[in-house]
MIDOSE-1310 file (N, C-alpha, C; in nm, 2 decimals, decimal comma, always signed):
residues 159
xxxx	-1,25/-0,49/-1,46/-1,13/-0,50/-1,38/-1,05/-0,62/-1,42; -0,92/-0,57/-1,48/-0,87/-0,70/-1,52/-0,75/-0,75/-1,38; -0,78/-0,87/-1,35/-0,72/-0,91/-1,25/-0,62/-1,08/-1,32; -0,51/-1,06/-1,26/-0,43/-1,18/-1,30/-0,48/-1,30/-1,22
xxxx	-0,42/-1,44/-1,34/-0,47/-1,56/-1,24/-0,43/-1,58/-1,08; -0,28/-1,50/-1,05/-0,24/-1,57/-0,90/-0,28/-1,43/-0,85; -0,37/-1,31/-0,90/-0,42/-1,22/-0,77/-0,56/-1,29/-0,80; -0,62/-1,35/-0,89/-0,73/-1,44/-0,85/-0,74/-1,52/-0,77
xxxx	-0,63/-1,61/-0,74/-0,61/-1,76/-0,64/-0,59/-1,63/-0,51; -0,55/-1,50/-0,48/-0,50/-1,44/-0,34/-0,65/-1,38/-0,31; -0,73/-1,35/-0,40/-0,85/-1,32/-0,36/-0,99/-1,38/-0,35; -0,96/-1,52/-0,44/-1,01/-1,62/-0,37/-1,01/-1,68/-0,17
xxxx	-0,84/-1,67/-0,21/-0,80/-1,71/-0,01/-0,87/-1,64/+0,06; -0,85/-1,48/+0,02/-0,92/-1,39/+0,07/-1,04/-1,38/+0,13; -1,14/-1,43/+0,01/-1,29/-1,44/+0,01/-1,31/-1,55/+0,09; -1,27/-1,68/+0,04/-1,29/-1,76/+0,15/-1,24/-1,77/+0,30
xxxx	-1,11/-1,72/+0,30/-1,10/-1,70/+0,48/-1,23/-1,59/+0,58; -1,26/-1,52/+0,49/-1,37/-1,40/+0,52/-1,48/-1,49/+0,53; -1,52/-1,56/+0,49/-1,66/-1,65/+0,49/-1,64/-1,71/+0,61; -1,53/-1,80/+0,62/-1,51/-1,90/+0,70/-1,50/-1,86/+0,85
xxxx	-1,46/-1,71/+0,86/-1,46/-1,63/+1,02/-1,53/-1,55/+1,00; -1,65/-1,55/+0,92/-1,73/-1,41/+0,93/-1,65/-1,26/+0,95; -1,59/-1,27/+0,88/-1,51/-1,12/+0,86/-1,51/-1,01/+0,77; -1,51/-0,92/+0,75/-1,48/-0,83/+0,70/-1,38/-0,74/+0,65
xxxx	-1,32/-0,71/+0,54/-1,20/-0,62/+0,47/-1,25/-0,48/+0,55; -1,19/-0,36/+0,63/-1,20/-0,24/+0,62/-1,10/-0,18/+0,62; -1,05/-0,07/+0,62/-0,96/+0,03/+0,58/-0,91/+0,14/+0,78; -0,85/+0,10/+0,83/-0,81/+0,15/+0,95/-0,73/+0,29/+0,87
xxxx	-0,78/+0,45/+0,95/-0,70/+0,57/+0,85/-0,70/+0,59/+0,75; -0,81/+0,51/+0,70/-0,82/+0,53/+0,54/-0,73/+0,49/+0,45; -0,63/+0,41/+0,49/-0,50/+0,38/+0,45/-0,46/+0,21/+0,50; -0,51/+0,18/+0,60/-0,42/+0,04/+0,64/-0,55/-0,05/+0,65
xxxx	-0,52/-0,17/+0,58/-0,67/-0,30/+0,57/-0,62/-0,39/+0,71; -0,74/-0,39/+0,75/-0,77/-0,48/+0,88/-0,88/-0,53/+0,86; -0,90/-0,67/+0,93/-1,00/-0,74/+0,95/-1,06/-0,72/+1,06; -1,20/-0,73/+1,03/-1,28/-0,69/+1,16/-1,39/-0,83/+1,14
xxxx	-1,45/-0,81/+1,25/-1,55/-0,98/+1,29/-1,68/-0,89/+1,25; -1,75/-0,95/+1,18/-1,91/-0,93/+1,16/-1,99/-0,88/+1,26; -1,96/-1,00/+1,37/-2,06/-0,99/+1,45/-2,01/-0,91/+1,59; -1,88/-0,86/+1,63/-1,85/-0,78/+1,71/-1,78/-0,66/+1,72
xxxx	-1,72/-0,68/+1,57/-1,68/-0,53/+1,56/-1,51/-0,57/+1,62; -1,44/-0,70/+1,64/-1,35/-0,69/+1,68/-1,23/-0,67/+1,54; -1,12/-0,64/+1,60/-0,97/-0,62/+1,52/-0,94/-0,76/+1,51; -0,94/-0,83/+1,41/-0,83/-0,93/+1,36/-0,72/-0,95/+1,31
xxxx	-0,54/-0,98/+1,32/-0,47/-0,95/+1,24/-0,48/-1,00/+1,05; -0,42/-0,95/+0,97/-0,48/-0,97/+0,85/-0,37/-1,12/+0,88; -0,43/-1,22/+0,74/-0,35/-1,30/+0,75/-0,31/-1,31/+0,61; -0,16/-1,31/+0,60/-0,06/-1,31/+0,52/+0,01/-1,44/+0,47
xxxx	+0,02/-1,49/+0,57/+0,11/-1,62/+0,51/+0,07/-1,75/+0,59; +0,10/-1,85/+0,52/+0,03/-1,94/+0,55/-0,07/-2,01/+0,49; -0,17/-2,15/+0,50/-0,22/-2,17/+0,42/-0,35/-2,08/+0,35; -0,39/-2,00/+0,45/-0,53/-1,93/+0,50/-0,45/-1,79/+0,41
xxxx	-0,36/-1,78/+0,40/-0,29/-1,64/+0,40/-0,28/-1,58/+0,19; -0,31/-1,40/+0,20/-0,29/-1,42/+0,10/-0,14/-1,40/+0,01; -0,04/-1,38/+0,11/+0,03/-1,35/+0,02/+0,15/-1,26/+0,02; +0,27/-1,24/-0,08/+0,31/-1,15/-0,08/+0,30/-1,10/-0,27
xxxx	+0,26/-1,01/-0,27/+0,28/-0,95/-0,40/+0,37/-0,86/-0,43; +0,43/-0,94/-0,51/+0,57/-0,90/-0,55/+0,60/-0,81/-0,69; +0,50/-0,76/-0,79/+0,45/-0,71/-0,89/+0,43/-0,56/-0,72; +0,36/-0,57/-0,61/+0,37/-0,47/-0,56/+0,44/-0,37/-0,48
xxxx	+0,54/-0,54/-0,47/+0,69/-0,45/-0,40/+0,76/-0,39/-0,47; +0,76/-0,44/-0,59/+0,86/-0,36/-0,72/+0,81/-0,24/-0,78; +0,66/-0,25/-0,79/+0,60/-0,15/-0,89/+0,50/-0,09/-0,81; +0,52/-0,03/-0,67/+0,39/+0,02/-0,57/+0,32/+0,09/-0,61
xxxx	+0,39/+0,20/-0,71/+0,32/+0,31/-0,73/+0,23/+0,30/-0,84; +0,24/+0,21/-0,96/+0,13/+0,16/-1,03/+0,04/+0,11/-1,02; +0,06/-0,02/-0,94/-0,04/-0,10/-0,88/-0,15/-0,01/-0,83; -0,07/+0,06/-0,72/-0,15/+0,17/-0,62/-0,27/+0,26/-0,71
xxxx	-0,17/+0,29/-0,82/-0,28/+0,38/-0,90/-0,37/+0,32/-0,98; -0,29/+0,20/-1,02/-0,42/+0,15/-1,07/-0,56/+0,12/-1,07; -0,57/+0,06/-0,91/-0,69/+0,04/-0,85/-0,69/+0,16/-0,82; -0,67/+0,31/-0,82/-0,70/+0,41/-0,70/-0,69/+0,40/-0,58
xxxx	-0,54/+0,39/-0,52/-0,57/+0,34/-0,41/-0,47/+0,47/-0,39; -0,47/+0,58/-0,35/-0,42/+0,67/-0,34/-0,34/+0,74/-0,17; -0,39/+0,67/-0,12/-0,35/+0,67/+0,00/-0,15/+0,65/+0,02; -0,18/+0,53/-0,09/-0,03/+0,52/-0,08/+0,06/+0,66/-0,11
xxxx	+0,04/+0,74/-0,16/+0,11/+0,83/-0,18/+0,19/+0,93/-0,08; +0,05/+0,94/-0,02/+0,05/+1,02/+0,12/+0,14/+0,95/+0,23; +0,15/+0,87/+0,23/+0,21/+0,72/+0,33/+0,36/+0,77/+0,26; +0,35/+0,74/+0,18/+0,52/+0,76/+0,12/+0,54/+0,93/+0,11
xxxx	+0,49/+0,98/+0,16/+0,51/+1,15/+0,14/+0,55/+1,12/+0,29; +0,46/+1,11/+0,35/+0,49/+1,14/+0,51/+0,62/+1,01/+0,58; +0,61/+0,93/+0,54/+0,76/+0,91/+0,53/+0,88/+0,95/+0,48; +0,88/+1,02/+0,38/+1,00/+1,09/+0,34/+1,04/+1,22/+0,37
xxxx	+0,91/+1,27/+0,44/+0,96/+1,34/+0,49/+0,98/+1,34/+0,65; +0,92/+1,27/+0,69/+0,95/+1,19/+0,86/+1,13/+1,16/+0,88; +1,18/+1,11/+0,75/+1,32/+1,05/+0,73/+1,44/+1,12/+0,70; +1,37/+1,30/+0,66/+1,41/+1,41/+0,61/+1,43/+1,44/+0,71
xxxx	+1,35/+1,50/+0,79/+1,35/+1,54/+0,93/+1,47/+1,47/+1,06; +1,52/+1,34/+1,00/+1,59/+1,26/+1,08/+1,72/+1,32/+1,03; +1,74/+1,31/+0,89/+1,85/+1,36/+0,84/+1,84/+1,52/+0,89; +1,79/+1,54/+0,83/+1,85/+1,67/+0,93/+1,88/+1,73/+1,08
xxxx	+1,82/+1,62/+1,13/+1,89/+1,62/+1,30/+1,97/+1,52/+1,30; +2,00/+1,41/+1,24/+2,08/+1,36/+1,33/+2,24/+1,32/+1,21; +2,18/+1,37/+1,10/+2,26/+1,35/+0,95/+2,24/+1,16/+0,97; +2,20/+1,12/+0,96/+2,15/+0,99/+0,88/+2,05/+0,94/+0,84
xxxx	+2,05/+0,93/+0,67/+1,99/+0,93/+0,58/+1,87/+0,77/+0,58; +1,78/+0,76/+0,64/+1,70/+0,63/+0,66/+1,60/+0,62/+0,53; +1,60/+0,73/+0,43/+1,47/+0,70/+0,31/+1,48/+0,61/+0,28; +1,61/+0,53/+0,22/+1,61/+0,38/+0,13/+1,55/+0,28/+0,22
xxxx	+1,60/+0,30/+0,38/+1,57/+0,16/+0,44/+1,40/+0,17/+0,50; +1,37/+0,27/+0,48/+1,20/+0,30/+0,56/+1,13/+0,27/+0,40; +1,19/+0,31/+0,30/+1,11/+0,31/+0,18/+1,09/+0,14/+0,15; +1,24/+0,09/+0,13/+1,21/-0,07/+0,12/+1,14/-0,16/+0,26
xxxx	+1,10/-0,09/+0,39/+1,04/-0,14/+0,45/+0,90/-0,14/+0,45; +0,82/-0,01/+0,39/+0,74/-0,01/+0,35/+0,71/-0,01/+0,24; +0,75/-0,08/+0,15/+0,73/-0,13/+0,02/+0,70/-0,32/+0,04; +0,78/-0,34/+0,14/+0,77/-0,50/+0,22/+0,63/-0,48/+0,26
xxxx	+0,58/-0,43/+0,34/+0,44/-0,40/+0,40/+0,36/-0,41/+0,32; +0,35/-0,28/+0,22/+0,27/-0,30/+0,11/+0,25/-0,39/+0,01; +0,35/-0,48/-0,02/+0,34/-0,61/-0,08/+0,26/-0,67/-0,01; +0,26/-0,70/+0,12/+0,15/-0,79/+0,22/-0,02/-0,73/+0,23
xxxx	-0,01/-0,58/+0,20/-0,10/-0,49/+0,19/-0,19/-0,56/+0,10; -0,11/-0,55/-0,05/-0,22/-0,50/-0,16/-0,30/-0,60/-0,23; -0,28/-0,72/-0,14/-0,40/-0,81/-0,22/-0,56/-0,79/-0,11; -0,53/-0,74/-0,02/-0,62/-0,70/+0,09/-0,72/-0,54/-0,01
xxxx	-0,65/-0,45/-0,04/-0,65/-0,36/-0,09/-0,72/-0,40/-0,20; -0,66/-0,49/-0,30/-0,70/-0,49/-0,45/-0,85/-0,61/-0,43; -0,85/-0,68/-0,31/-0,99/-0,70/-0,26/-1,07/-0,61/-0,24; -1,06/-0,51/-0,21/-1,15/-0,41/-0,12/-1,20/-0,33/-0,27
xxxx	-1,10/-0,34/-0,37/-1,13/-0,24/-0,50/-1,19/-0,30/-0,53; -1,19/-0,44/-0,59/-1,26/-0,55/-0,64/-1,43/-0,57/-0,59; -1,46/-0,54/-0,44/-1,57/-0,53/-0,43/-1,62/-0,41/-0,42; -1,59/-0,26/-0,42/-1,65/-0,13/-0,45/-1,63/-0,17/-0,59
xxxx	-1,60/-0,24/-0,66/-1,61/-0,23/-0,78/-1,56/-0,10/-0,87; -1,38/-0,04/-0,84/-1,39/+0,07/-0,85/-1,29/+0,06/-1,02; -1,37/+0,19/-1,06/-1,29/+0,19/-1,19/-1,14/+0,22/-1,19; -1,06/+0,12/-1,28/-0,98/+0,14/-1,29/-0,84/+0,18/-1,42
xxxx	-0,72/+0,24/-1,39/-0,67/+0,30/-1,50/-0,61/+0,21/-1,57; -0,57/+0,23/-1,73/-0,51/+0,12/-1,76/-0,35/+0,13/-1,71; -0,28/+0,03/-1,76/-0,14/-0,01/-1,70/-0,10/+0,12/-1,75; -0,10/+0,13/-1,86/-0,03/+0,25/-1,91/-0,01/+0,38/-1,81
xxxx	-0,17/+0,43/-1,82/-0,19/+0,55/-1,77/-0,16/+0,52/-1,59; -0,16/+0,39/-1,56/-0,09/+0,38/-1,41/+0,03/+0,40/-1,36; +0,12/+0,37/-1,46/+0,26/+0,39/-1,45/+0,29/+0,57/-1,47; +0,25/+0,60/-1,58/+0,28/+0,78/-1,59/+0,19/+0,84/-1,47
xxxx	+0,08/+0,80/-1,44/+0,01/+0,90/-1,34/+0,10/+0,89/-1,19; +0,15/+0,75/-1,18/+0,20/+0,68/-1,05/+0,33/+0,77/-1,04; +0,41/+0,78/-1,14/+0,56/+0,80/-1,12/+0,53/+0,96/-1,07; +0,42/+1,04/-1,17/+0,38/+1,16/-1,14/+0,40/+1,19/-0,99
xxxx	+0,27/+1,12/-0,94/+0,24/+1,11/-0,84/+0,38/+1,08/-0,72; +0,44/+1,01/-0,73/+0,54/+0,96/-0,68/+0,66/+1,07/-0,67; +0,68/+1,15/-0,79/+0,77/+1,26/-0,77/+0,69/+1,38/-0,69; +0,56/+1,37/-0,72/+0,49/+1,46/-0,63/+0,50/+1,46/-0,38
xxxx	+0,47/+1,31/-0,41/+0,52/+1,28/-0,28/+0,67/+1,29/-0,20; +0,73/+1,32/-0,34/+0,89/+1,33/-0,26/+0,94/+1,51/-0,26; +0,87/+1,56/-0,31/+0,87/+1,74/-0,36/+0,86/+1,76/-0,19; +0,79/+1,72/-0,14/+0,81/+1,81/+0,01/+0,93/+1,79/+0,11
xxxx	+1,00/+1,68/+0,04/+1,11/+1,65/+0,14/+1,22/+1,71/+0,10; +1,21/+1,72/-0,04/+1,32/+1,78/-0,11/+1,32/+1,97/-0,07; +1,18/+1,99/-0,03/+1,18/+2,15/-0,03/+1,26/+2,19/+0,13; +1,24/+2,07/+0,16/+1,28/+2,07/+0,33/+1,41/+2,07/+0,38
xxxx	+1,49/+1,94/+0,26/+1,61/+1,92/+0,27/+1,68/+2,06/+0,22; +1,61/+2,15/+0,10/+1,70/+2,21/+0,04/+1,72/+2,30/+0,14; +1,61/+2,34/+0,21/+1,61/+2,47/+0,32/+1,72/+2,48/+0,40; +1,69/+2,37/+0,50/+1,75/+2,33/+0,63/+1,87/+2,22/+0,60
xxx	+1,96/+2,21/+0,50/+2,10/+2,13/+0,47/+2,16/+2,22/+0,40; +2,28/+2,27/+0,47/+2,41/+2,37/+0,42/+2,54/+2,21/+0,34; +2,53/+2,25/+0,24/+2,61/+2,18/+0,14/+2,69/+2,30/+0,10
């Protein structure tokens, strides 16, 4: 798993705030990382910023869909499927178009996400694809997530 020096220093913070509150990385929906307490099973908000915090990754705001694939983190896909078409569905009732502004809001999110995430890969230890094959499988994948909104729009929008 090749990891860069400053997602090293974010998953260091990581590791260590986890020690330091007895906590745990898990996966809320299979899709969203939350901290939970060892010893009671409570919800903690993740912590992002700040000295304790890890971060925003900005390699993830720009390039989600690689990153995402790289580690296997596939979830994202579905997240951005069902938002585009959640946004489709807006546009067609109300004729305004929210994809760009839901897409860059949850591309913000997932920047705060994916050092949480690319922890969680880091300890399943899960194989990962190279850059290369992340970017062609990602964009794939990525035109695949937007195919349902486009089948939606084309139906239900008289142009």
């Amino acid at each position: 798993m090749t990891v860069s020096a400053a997602m090293q220093v974010r998953l260091d913070k990581i590791d260590a705030h986890l020690k330091e509150h007895n906590l745990r990385v898990e996966k809320l929906y299979g899709f969203y990382p939350i901290l939970k307490s060892n010893s009671n099973d409570s919800t903690k908000p993740l912590a992002c910023r700040g000295p304790k915090g890890s971060g925003f990754s900005w390699i993830a705001f720009f390039f989600p869909f690689a990153v995402s694939t790289q580690i296997r983190e596939f979830s994202f896909f579905a997240i951005q499927a069902s938002i585009y078409i959640l946004t489709t569905w807006i546009y067609v009732i109300t004729g305004k178009d929210l994809s760009s502004v839901a897409a860059l809001g949850f591309f913000i999110v997932y920047g705060y996400w994916f050092p949480y995430l690319r922890y969680l890969a880091f300890k399943e230890n899960r194989q990962e694809y190279t850059v290369f094959q992340s970017i062609v499988f990602g964009l794939l994948l990525s035109f695949a997530s937007i195919v349902p909104s486009m089948v939606i729009e084309s139906f239900l929008i008289d142009n």
